[in-house]
KOLKELUM-880030 format. One record per residue: residue in one letter; x, y, z of N, C-alpha, C in turn. Coordinates in steps of 0.02 Angstrom, whole numbers, plus 32768, in hexadecimal, padded with zeros to 4 digits. Atoms other than C-alpha are relative to their C-alpha. Layout:
<pts>
AXYZXYZXYZ ...
</pts>
This chain:
<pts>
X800C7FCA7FD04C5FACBDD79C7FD480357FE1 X80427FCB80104BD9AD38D7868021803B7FF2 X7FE57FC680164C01ADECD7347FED8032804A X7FF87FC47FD14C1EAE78D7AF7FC680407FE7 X801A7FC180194BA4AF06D7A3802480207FD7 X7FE77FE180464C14AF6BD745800A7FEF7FD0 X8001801980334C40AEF5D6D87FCA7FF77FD2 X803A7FEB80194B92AEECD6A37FEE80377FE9 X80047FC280194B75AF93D6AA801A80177FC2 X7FD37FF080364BFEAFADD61C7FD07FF37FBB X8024800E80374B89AF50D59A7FAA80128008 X80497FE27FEF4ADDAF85D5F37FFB80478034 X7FEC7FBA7FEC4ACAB03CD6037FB280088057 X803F800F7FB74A0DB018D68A80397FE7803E X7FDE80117FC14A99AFB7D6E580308019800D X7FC07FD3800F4B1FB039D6E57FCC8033803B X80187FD87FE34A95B0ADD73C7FF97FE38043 X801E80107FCB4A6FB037D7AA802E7FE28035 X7FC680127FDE4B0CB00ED7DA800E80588025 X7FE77FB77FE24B3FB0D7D7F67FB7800B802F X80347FF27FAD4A94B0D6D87680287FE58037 X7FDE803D7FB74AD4B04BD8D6803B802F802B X7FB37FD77FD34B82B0B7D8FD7FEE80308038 X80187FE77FBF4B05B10AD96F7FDE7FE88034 X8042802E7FE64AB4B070D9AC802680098048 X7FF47FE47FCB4AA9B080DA7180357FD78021 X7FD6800B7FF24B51B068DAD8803E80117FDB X7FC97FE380174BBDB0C1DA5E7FDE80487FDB X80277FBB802E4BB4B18DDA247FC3800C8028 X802B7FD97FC84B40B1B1DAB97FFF80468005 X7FDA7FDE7FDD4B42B255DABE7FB3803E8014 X80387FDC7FB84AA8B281DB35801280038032 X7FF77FF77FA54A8BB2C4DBDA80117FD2802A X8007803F7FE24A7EB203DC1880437FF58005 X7FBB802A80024B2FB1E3DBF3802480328039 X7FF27FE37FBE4B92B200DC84803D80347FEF X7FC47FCC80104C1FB261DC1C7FEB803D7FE5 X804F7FC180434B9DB2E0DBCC803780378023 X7FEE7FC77FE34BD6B365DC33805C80127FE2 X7FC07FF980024C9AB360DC017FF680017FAC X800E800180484C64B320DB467FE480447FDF X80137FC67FF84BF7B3AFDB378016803A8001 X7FDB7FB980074C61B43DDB5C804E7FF87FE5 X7FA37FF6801A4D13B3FBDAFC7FB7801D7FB1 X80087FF280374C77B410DA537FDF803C8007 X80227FAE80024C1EB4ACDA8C804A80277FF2 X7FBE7FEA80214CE0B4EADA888012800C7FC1 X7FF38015803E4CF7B4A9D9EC7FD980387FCF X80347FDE80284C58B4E7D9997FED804A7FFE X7FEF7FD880004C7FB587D9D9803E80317FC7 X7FC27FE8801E4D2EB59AD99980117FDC7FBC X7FDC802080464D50B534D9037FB380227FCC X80137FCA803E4D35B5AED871801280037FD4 X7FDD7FFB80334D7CB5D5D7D1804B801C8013 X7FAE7FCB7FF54E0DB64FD81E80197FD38032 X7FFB80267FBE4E0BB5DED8BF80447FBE7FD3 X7FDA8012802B4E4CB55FD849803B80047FD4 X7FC27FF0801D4EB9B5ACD7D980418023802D X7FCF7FF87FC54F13B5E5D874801D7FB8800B X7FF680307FEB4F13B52BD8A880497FEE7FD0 X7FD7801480474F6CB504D7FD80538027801E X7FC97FE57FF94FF5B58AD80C80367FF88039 X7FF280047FCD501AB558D8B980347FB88002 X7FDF80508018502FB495D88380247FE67FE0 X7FD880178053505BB47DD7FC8039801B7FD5 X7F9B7FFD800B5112B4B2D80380177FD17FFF X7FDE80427FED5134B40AD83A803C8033803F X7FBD7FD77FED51A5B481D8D07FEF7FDB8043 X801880167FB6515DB415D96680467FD0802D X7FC6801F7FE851F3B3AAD9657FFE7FC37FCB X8008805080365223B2F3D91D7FEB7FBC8040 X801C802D7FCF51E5B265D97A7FE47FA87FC7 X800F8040803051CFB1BAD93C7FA47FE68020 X804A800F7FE65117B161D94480057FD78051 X7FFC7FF77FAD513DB104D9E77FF58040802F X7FFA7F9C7FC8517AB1ADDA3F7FC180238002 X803D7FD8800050E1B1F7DA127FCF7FD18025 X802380277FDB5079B168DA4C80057FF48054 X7FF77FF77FCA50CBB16EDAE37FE18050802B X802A7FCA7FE850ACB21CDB007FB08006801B X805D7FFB7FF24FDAB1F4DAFD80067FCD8048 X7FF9802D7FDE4FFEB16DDB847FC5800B8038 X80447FF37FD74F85B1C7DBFD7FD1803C7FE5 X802B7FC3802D4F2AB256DB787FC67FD28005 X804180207FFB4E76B22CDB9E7FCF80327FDC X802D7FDC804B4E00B277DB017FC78002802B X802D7FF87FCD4D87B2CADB647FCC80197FE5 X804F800880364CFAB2E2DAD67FEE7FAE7FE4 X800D803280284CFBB221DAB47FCA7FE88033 X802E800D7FC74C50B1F2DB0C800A7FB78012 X800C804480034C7FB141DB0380487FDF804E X7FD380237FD04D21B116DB728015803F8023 X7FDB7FDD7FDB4D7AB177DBEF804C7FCF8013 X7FC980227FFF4E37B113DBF58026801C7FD3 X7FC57FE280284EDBB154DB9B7FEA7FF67FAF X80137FFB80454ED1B162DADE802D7FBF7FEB X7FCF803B80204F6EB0D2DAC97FE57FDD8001 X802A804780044EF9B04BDB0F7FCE7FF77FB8 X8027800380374E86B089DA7480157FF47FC0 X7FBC800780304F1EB086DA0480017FB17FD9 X7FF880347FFA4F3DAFD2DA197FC07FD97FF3 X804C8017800F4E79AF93DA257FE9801A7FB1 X80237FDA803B4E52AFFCD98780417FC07FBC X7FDE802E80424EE2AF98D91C80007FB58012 X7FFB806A7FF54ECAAED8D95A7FBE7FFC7FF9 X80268013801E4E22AEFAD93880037FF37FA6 X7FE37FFA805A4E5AAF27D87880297FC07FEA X7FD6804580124EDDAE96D87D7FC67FB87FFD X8032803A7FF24E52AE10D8C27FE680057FBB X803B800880294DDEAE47D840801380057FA2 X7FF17FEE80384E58AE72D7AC804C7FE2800B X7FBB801A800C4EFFAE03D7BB802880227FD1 X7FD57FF480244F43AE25D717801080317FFE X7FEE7FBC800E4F46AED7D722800780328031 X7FEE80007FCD4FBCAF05D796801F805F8007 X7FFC7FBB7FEA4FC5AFCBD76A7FBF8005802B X80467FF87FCB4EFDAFD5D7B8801A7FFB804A X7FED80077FBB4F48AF8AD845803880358027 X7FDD7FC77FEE4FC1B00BD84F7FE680478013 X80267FBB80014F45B09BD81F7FE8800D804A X8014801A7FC44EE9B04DD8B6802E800E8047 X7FDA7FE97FB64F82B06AD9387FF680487FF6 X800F7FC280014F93B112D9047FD980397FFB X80257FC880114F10B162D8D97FDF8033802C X80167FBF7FC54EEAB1D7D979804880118002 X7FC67FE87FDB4FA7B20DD9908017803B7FDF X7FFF7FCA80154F87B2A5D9407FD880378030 X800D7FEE7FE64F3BB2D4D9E4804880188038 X7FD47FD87FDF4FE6B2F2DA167FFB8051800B X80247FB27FEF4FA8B3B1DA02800180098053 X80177FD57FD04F50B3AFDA9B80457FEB8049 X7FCA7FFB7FCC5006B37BDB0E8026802C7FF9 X7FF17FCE80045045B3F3DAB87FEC80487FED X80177FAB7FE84FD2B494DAEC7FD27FE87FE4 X80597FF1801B4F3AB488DA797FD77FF7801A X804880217FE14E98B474DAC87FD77FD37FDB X8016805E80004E47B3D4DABD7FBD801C7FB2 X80317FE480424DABB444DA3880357FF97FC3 X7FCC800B803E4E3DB444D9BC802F7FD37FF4 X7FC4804180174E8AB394D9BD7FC47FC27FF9 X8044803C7FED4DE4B327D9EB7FCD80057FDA X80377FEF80124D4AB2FED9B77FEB7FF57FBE X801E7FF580464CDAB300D916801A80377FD9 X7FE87FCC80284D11B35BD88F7FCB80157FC4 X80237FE980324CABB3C6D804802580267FCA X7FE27FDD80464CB3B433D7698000805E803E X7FFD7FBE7FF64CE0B4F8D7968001801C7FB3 X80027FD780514CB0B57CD7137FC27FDF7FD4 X80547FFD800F4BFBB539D6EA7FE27FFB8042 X802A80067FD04B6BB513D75980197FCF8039 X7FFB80547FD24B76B49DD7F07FD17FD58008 X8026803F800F4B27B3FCD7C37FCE7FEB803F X803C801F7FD04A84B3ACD83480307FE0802E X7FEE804B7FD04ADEB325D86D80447FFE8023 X7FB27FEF7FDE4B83B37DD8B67FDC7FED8059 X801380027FC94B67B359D97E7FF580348024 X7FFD7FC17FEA4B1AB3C9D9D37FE980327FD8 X80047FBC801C4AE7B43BD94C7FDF80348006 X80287FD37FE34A61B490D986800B80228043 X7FEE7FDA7FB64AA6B4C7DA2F803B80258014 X7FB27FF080124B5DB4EADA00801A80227FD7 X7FED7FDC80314B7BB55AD97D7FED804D8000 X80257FC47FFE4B16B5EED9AE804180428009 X7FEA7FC37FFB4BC3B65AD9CF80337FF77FCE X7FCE801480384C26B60DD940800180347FC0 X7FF27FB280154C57B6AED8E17FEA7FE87F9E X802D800F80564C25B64FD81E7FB57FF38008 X8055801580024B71B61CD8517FFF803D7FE4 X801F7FC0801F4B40B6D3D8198029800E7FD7 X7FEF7FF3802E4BC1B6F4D7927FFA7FE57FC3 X80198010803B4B7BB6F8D6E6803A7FE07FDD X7FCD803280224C21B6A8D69F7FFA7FBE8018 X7FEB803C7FE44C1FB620D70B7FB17FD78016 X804980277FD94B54B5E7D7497FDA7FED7FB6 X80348000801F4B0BB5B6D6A480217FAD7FF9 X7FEA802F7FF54B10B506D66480447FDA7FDF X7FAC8003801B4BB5B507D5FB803180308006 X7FC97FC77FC84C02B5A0D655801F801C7FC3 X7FF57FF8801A4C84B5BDD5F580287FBE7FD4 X7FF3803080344CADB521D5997FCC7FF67FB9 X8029800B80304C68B4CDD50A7FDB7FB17FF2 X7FF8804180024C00B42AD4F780307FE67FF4 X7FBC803280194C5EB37DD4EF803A80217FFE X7FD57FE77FFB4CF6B3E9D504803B7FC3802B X7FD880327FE14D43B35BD567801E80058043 X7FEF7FEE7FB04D67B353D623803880117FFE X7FB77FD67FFC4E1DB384D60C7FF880347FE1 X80167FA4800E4DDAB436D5C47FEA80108026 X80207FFC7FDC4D7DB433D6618023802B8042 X7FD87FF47FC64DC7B48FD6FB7FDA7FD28043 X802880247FCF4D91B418D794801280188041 X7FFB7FE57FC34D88B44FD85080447FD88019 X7FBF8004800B4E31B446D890800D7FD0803F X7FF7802B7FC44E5BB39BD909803D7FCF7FF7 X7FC2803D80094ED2B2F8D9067FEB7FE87FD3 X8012802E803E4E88B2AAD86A8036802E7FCA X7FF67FD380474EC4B34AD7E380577FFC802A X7FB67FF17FD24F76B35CD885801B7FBA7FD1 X7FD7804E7FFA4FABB29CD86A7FFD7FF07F97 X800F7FFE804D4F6FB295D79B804480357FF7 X7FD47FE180274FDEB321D776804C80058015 X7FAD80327FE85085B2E3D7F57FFC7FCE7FCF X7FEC803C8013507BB247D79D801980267FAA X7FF97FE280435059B2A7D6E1805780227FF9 X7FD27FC6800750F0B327D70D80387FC27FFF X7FAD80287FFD5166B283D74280137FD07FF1 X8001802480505151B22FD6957FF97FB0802B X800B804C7FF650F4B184D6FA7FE97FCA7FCC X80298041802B50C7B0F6D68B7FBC7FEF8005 X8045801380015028B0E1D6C57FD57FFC7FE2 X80107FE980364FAEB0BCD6467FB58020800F X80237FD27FF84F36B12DD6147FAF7FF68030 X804180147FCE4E9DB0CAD66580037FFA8048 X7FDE7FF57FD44EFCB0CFD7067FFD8048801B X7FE27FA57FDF4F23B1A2D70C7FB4801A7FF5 X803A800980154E68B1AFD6D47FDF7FEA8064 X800F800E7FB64E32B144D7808013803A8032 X7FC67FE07FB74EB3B1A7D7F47FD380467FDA X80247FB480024E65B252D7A57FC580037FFD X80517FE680084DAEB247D7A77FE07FDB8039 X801E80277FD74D95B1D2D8297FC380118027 X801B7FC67FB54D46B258D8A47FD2802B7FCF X80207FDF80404CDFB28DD7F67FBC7FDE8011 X803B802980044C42B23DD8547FD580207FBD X80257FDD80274BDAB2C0D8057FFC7FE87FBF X7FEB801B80454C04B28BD7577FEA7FAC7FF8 X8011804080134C25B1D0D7637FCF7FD88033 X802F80297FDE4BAAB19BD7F07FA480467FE3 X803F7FB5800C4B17B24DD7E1800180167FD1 X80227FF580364B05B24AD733800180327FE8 X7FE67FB5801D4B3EB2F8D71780357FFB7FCC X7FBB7FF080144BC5B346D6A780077FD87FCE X7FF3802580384BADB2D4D61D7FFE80227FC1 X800C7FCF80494B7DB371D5948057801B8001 X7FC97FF3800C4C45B390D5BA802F7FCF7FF4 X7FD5803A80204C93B2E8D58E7FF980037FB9 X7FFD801680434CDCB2B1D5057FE87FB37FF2 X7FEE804080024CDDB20CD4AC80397FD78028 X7FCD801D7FD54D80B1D9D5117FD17FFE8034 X801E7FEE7FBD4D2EB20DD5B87FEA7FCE7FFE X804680467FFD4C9CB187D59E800E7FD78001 X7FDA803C7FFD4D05B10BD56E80307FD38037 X7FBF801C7FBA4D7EB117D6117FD8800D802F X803680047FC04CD3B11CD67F801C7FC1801C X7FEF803A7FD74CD8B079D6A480317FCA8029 X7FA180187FE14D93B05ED6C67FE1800E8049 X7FFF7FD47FC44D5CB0EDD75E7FC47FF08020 X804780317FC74CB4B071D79580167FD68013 X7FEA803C7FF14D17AFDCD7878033802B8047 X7FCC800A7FE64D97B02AD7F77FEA80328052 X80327FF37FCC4D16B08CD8727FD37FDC802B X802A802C7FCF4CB9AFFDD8AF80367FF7802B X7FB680117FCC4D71AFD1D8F980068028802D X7FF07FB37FBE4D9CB083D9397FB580058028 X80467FF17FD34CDBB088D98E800F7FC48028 X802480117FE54CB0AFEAD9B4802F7FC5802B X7FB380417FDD4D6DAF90DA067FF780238049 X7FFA7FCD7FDF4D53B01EDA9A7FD87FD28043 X801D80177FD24D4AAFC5DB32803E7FF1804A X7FE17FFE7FCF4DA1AFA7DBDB80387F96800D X7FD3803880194DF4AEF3DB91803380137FE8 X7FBC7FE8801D4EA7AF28DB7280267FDD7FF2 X7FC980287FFF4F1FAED9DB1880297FF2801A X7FB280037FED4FC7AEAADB3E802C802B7FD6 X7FE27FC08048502AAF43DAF9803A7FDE7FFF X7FB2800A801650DEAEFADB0A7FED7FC77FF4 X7FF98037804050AFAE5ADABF7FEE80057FAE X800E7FD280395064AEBFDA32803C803F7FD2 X7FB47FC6801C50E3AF3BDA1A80277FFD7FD6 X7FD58019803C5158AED6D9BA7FF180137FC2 X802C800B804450DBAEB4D92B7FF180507FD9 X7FF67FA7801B50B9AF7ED92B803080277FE2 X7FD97FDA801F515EAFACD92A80097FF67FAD X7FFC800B804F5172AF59D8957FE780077FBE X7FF97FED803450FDAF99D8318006804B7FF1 X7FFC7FB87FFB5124B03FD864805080167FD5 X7FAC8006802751E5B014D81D7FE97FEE7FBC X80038010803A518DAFECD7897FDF802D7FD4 X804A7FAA801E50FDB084D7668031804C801D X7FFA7FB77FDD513DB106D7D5804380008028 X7FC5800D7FD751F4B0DFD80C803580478019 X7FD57FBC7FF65271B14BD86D7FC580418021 X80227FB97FD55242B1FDD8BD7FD1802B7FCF X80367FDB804851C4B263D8528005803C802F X800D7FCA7FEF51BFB323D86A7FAB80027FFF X80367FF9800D5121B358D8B77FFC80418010 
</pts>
């Protein structure tokens, strides 16, 4: 069987670029006038690009990251998204569970033995529980960036969206290492505040097994900027670079499974629960 783009990519860095073009190739990540969701896509990131700031954020944090939301096991939560429809994703309009399910049987198909991916894969949006409970959809959805330096070319939208965002003009925060320091490493990084950093730090707080190439996926996923737009690389470390390609291998899945073919969830279910009794068992405070 022939190597997978990414897989390639991993040992050829030309095909690593040319793989992160493609993730914009046409019919997925539309996000022009032409597309018929522009208008809804459009104003959850003008929102966004407005409000997600340095303070905007560290609000987010203090808010969350009590773990005081309640306990809820991963089902329960999954259930909860059952009709949450992500209304910056230019690509589908259908519940987020159907994406749940498509996003990890692509990972299983393509990666049998390694049956946390396939897990990462169910869960990894159910940190959009946020927006059922109150948040607006700018602070659970969407692409995610760096806050507290510049905002990168290749964030969406950048040129049209940022103009009332209260760091564009503050000299701490608009230059090109803000206030960090090269290679400092994306976990020194503060990142705009959505379900990738929500669901990473539930799982962190409720000691999951998952291994580290796994919590890596689930937190940067929505890191187009970075791992597809070529930004943000003067703030990685050596780790970072190394757990790229976990988060390409496991992005072609979350992009490119997104379609109106739906599994069978209760013949599936079983297989989930189980490895959810095995990574992430029982109720987790979120």
């Amino acid at each position: 069987m022939a190597a997978s783009a990414v897989e390639t990519a991993q040992s050829n860095p030309d095909d690593l670029f040319k793989y992160q073009n493609d993730c914009d190739r046409p019919g997925y990540r539309d996000f022009s006038h032409e597309n018929k969701r522009f208008e809804k896509v459009f104003n959850v990131y003008a929102n966004m690009h407005a409000n997600q700031c340095v303070e905007f954020v560290q609000q987010m944090h203090k808010k969350w990251l009590n773990f005081e939301h309640g306990e809820y096991t991963i089902m329960e939560i999954l259930g909860k998204l059952s009709h949450f429809e992500d209304e910056c994703d230019p690509d589908v309009d259908f519940p987020n569970s159907f994406h749940a399910f498509q996003t990890a049987e692509g990972l299983r198909k393509k990666y049998p033995d390694k049956d946390w991916l396939h897990l990462c894969g169910f869960i990894h949006d159910l940190g959009k529980i946020m927006a059922i409970w109150g948040e607006p959809q700018y602070a659970t959805v969407g692409d995610t960036f760096v806050v507290g330096a510049e905002f990168a070319p290749s964030i969406v939208y950048r040129e049209t969206t940022f103009q009332n965002n209260p760091d564009l003009n503050d000299p701490r925060y608009n230059t090109k290492f803000g206030v960090y320091k090269p290679n400092c490493g994306l976990d020194n990084v503060l990142m705009s505040w959505g379900h990738d950093e929500y669901l990473y730090r539930v799982l962190k707080h409720n000691n999951c097994n998952i291994p580290e190439e796994g919590l890596y996926c689930i937190r940067y996923h929505s890191f187009y900027p970075w791992h597809t737009g070529g930004d943000y690389d003067y703030f990685c470390s050596d780790k970072d670079r190394e757990m790229k390609p976990w988060i390409l291998k496991f992005n072609e899945h979350d992009l490119y499974t997104k379609s109106r073919d739906f599994p069978d969830i209760e013949e599936l279910r079983p297989y989930y629960q189980s490895l959810i009794d095995k990574y992430t068992p029982g109720k987790l405070k979120w």
